[in-house]
Each structure stands twice: as structure tokens, then as C-alpha cells.
C-alpha positions in Angstrom: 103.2 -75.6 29.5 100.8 -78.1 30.4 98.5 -79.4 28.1 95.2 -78.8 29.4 92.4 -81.9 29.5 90.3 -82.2 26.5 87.0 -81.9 28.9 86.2 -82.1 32.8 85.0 -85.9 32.9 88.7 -86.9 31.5 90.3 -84.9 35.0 87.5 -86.9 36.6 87.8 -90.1 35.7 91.7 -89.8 36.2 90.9 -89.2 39.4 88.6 -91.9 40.4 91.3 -94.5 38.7 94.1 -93.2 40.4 91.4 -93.9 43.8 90.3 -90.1 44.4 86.4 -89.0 44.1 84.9 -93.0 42.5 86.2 -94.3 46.4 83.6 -92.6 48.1 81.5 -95.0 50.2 77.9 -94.0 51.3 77.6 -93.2 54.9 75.8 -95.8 57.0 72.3 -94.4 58.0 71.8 -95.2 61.4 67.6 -95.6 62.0 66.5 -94.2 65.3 63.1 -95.0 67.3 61.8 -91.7 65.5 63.0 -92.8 62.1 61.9 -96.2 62.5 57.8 -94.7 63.7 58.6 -92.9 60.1 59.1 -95.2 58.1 56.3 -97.4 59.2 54.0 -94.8 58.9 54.7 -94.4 55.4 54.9 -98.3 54.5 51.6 -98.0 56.2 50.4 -95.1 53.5 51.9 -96.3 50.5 51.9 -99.9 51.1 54.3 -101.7 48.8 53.5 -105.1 49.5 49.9 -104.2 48.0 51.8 -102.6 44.9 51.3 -104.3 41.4 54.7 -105.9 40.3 57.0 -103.9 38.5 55.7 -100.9 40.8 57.3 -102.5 44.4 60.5 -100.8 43.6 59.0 -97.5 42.7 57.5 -97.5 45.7 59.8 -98.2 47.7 61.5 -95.3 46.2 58.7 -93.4 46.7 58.9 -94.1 50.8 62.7 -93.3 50.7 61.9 -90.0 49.2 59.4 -88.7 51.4 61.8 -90.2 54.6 64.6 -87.8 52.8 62.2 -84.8 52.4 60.9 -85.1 55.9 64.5 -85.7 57.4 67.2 -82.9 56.2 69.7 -85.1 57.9 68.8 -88.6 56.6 69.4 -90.0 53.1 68.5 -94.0 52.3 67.3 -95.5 49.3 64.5 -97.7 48.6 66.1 -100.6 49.3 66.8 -99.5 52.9 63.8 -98.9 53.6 62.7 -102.0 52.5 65.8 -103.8 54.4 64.9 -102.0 57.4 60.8 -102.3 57.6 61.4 -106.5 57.0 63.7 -106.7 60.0 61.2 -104.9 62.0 58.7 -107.5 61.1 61.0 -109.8 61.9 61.6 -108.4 65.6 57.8 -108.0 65.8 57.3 -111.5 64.6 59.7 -112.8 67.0 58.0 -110.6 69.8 61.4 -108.6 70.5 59.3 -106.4 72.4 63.1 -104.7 73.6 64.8 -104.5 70.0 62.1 -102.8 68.8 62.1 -100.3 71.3 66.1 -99.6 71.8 
């Protein structure tokens, strides 16, 4: 008989060692024009570059969570959201009139 694992993490972490759940890889999310009018609109609400320091990341977080809660089919983090709204400054800067628009 076999002998039976002394709790679930120790079948679980066997697993990820021998390359089974811990592989996983999070799925790209791909921004859309919809997503993109989103996410602005909440920079634009909860405005992180006005937060106090130590709070930036929070609320960052804070935009990613209302992105997830208002798209079922989307899931970033804050730091996508962050990643994401700079390079659309950076398009907007540049006057890449067409990249914004895709």
C-alpha cells in the first residue's frame, strides 16, 4: 500500500518540482481600444501620479481592480496598468495619432 502524503501542499509542491502546477505562466492580456478608453478613465479618476508615495502602488492596484471588476474577461495587475497608461502617453506624446487608435 502506498503511503499516503503527510498533507496536500507536500503532493503540491512535488508537483511544481517535478514542472506540473508552479509552470503555469500568466496569460498575456491583450488591451483593446475599449480597454485602453478604460483604463484612462480610471487613471483619470484615481490619478496615481497625484498619489502620496508609498500609495502609487496601491493605487495602481486599485485601477487594476476596478478594470477586473468591470471586465469578466480581463485580469492585469497594477503594474500593467501602469506599463500600459505610460506607453499611451508615450504615443500621445509622440503624436501617434494611428497607434493610439489601432
Amino acid at each position: 500500500m502506498d503511503k499516503p502524503a503527510e498533507n496536500a501542499t507536500d503532493e503540491v509542491r512535488e508537483e511544481e518540482i517535478a514542472g506540473g502546477v508552479g509552470d503555469k505562466k500568466k496569460n498575456a492580456a491583450r488591451f483593446s481600444a475599449g480597454h485602453d478608453v478604460l483604463l484612462l478613465r480610471e487613471v483619470v479618476t484615481q490619478n496615481p501620479y497625484a498619489a502620496a508615495a508609498g500609495e502609487v502602488t496601491r493605487t495602481w492596484a486599485a485601477i487594476a481592480v476596478a478594470l477586473n471588476a468591470a471586465q469578466a474577461d480581463f485580469n492585469i495587475d497594477g503594474r500593467r496598468c501602469r506599463d500600459r497608461t505610460n506607453l499611451l502617453l508615450d504615443y500621445f506624446r509622440k503624436e501617434e495619432l494611428a497607434s493610439l487608435r489601432r
